[in-house]
C-alpha positions in Angstrom: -102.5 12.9 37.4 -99.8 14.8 38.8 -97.3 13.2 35.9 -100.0 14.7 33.4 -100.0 18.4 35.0 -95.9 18.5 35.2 -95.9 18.2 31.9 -98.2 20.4 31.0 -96.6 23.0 33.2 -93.2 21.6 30.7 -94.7 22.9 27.9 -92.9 26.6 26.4 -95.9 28.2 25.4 -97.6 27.4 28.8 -94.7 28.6 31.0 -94.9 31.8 29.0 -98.3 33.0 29.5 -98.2 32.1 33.1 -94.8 34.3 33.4 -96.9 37.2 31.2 -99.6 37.0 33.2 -97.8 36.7 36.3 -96.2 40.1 35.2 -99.1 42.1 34.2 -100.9 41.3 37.6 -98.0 42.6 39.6 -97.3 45.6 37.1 -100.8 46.1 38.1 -100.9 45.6 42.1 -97.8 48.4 42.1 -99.9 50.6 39.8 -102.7 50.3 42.3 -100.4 51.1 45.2 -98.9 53.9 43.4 -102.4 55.6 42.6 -103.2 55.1 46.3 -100.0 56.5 47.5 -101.1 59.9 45.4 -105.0 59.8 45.8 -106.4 56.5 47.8 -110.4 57.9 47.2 -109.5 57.7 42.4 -107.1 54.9 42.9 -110.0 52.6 41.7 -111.6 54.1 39.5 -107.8 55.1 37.5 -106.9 51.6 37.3 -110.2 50.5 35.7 -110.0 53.4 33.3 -106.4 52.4 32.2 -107.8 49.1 31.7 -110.8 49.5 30.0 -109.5 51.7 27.6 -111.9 52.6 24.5 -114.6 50.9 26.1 -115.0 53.6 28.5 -117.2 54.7 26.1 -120.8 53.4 27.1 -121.5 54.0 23.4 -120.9 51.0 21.0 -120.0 53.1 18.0 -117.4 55.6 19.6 -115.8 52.9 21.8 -115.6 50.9 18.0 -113.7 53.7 16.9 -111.2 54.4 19.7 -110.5 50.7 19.2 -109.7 51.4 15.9 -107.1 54.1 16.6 -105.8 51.7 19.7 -105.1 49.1 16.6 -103.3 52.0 14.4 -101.0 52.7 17.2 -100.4 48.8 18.0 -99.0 48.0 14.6 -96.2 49.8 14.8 -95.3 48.6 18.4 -95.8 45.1 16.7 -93.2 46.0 14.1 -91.0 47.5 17.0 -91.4 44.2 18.8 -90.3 42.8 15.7 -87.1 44.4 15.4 -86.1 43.3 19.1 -87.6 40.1 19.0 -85.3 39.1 15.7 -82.4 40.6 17.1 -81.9 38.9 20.5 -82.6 35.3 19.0 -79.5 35.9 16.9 -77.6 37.1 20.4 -77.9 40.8 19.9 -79.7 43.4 21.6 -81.4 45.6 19.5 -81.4 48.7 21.8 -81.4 51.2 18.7 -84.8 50.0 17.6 -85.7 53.6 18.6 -83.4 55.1 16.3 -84.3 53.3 13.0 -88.0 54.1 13.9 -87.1 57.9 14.2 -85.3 57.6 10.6 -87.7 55.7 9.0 -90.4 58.3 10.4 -88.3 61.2 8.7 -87.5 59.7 5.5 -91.1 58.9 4.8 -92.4 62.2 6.5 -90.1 64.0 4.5 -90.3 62.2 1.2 -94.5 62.9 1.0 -94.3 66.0 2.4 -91.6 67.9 0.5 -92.0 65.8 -2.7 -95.6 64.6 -2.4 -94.3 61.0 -3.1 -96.6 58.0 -3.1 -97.2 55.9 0.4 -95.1 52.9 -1.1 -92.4 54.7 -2.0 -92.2 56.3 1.5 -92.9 52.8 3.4 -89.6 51.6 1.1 -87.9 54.7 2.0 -88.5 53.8 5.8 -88.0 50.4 5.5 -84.4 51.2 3.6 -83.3 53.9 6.4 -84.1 52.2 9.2 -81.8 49.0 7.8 -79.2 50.9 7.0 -79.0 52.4 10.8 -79.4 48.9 12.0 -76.7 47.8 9.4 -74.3 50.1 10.7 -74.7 48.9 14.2 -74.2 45.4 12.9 -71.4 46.1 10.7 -69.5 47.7 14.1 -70.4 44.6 15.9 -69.1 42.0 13.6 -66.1 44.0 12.5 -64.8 46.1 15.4 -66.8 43.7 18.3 -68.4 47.3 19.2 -71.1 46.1 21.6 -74.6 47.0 20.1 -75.9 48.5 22.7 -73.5 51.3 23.0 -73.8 52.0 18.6 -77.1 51.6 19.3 -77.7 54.1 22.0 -75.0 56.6 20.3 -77.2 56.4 16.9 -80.4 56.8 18.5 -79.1 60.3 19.4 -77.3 61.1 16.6 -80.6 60.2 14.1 -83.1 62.1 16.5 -81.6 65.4 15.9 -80.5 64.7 12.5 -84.3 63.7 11.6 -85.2 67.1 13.8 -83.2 69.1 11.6 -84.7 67.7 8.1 -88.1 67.5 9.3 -87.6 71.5 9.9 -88.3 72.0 6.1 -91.6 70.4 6.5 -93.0 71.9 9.4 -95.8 74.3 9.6 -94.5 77.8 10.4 -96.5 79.0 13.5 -95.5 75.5 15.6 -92.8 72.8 15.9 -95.2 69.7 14.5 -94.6 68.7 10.4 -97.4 69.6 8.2 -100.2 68.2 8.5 -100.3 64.7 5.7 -103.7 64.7 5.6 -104.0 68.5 3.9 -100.5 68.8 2.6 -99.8 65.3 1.0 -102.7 63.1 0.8 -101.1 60.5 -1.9 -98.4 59.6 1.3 -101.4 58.7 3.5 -101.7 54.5 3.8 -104.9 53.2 1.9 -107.7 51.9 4.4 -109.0 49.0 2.0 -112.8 49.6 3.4 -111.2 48.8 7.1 -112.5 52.2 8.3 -115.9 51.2 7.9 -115.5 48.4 10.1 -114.6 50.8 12.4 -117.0 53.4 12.5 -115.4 55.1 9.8 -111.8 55.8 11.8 -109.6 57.5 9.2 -106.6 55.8 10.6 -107.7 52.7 10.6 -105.2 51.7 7.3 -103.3 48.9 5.2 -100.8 48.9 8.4 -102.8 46.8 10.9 -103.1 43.5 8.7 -99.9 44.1 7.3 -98.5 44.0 10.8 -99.8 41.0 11.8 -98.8 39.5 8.5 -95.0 40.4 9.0 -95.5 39.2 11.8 -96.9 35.6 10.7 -93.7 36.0 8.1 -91.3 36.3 10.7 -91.9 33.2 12.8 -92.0 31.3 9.4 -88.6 32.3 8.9 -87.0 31.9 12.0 -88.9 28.2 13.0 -89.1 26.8 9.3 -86.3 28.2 7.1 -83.0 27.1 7.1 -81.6 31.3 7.2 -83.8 31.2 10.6 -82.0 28.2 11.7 -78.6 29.6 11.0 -78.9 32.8 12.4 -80.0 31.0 15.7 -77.0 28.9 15.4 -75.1 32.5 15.0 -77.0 33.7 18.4 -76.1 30.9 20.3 -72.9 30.2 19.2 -70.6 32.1 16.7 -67.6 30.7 16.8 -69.1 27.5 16.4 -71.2 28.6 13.4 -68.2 30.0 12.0 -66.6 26.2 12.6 -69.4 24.8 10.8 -69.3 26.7 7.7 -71.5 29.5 8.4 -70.9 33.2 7.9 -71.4 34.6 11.2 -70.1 38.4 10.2 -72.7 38.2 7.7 -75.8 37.0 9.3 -75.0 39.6 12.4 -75.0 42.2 9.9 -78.4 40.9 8.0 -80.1 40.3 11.4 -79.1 44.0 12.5 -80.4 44.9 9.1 -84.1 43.0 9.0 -84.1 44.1 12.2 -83.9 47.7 11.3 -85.7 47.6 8.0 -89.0 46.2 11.0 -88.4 49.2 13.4 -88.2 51.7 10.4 -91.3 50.2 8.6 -93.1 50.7 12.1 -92.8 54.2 11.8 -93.9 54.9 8.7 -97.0 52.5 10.1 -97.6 55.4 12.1 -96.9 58.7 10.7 -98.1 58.0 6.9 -101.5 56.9 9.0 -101.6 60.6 10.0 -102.5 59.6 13.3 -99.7 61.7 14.8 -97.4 64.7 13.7 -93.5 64.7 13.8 -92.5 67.8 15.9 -88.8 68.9 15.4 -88.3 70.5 18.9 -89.0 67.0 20.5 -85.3 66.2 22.9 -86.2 62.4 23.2 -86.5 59.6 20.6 -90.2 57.7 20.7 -90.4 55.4 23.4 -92.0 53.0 20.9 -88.5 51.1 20.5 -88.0 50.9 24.0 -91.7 50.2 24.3 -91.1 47.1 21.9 -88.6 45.4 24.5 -91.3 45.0 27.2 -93.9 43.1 24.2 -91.2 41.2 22.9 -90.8 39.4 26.4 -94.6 39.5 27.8 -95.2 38.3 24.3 -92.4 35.0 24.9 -90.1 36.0 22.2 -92.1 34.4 19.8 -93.6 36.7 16.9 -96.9 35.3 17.5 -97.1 36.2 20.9 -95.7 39.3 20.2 -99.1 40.5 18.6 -101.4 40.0 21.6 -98.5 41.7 24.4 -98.1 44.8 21.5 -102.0 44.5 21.9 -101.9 44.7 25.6 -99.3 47.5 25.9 -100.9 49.5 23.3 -104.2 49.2 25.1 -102.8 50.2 28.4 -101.0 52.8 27.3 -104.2 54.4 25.4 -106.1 53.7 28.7 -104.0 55.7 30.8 -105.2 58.9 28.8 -108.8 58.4 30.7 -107.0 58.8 33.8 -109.3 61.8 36.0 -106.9 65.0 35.2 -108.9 66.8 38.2 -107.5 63.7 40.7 -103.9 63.0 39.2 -101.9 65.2 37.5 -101.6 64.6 33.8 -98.2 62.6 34.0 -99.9 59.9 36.1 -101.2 57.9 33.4 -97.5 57.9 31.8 -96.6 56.7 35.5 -99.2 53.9 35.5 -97.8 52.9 32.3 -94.4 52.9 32.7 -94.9 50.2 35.7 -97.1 47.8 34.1 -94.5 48.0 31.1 -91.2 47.9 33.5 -92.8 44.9 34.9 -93.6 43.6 31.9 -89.8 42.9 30.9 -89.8 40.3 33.8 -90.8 37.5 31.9 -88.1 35.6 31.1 -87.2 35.7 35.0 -90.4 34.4 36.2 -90.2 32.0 33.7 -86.9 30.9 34.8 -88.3 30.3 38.3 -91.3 28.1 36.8 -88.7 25.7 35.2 -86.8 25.3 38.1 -89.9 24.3 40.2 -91.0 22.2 37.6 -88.1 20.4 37.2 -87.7 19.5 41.0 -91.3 19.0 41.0 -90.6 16.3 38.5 -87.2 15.0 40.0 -89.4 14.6 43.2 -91.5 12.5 41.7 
């Protein structure tokens, strides 16, 4: 009996959900404590809002619908998610995720705004920016062994104000935010495909949320059942001995930076050509959504499929914390709250460390 749990406990998939769940429950006990710390008599009633989300709506068909808009901000976290995920099984940390989202939301921004282009040609527009940062960053890596993390943090800086200052032709006159998509370039807005109906006729609700979960599907394909997967992996773990066995390691850093890109700049244009949100060109800090993407990727277990439900979870949280009482905590509280359960979140692969190496004395005991 005990022979049959150990090896369930073996198993990757279950060692990853006990390590996510593990996480989220602590991200939530120092939430808790945190809210108590500020207000003790709210604390419980904060922490149920954050969780409940859009069904803190007692009605069926407006909680429907704030589902719907938790969905159209998920998808691009997914894609974000995406763009790390790909990156560290190949070795490389994919810090600038942030970056290539902030071009890709520019380029397609810009592109239906100022030329009233079509919402496919600004998804490839995104999708071609945001590789082309990434490539850069791998190109440094595989030629100069510049450290990714430090090209990537550099061009996340260097494309948020570049992006601030085209975005500045596009932006209504009496504020900071880009015209509005919906009234000033309708043919860049995302098809819905009859998806709105299913939720309660939410105008955001678009082509981006199956789409995301079908990349995502597309990515695990290719990294568990292709043979490019299995030699960028091969690159990750080893590249000088990929390089011994024939394999062009320069080359698949490069293409893994770039994929890896072309996911975080497609997420953006997931986003903005939704018309969900508004660009605005004063903004002094690229969108946490990259960074965002680092905690799913690891509640999620590096693996692309898991990576949909933690996006999911984060997304939902991070909504939830909007419900937060304003006349109790101040309005950067449900940030706060946030932040934690997402910090915590990163602790996966740690706890998951720990599991193996109870399991495995567990099973050297016996």
């Amino acid at each position: 009996m005990n022979n049959g749990k150990s090896k369930f406990l073996q198993r990757e998939g279950v060692q990853s959900l006990i390590a996510s769940l593990i996480c989220i429950v602590l991200g939530l006990l120092v939430g808790y404590i945190v809210l108590l710390c500020i207000n003790a008599q709210g604390a419980g009633r904060a922490i149920v809002s954050i969780l409940k989300n859009f069904l803190y709506f007692p009605k069926p068909s407006v909680a429907l619908e704030y589902f719907g808009s938790t969905l159209a901000k998920m998808a691009p976290l997914l894609m974000c998610t995406l763009s790390i995920l790909f990156a560290y099984k190949v070795g490389l940390f994919n810090i600038g995720a942030s970056g290539q989202y902030t071009v890709g939301a520019g380029l397609a921004l810009f592109l239906a705004l100022k030329y009233q282009m079509p919402w496919y040609v600004c998804l490839l527009a995104a999708l071609i920016g945001g590789g082309i940062l990434g490539g850069i960053s791998g190109a440094l890596k595989a030629y100069l062994n510049v450290n990714e993390v430090i090209a990537g943090i550099m061009l996340n800086w260097i494309s948020l104000y570049c992006i601030n200052m085209l975005l500045t032709n596009v932006k209504e006159s009496s504020t900071t935010y880009t015209l509005a998509l919906r009234t000033n370039a309708p043919k860049g807005l995302l098809p819905h495909l009859g998806l709105d109906k299913l939720f309660s006729d939410n105008k955001y609700v678009t082509l981006a949320i199956p789409l995301a979960i079908i990349i995502a599907i597309l990515v695990w394909i290719v990294m568990e059942k292709t043979k490019l997967g299995y030699e960028l992996k091969a690159t990750g773990l080893n590249k000088n001995a990929a390089k011994y066995a024939g394999m062009k390691e320069k080359y698949n850093m490069i293409l893994t930076m770039v994929i890896a890109g072309c996911l975080s700049g497609l997420g953006a244009a997931f986003l903005y050509l939704s018309g969900i949100e508004q660009w605005s060109c004063a903004q002094t800090a690229v969108p946490a959504m990259g960074f965002n993407g680092i905690a799913a990727a690891f509640l999620g277990g590096l693996n692309p499929i898991g990576s949909i439900f933690s996006a999911f979870f984060i997304q939902h949280i991070t909504s939830g914390g909007s419900y937060v009482d304003k006349m109790v905590y101040a309005s950067q509280i449900s940030d706060l709250i946030s932040a934690v359960i997402i910090y915590f979140c990163s602790f996966v692969l740690f706890f998951k460390y720990i599991m193996k190496k109870i399991v495995a004395k567990k099973g050297g005991n016996a």
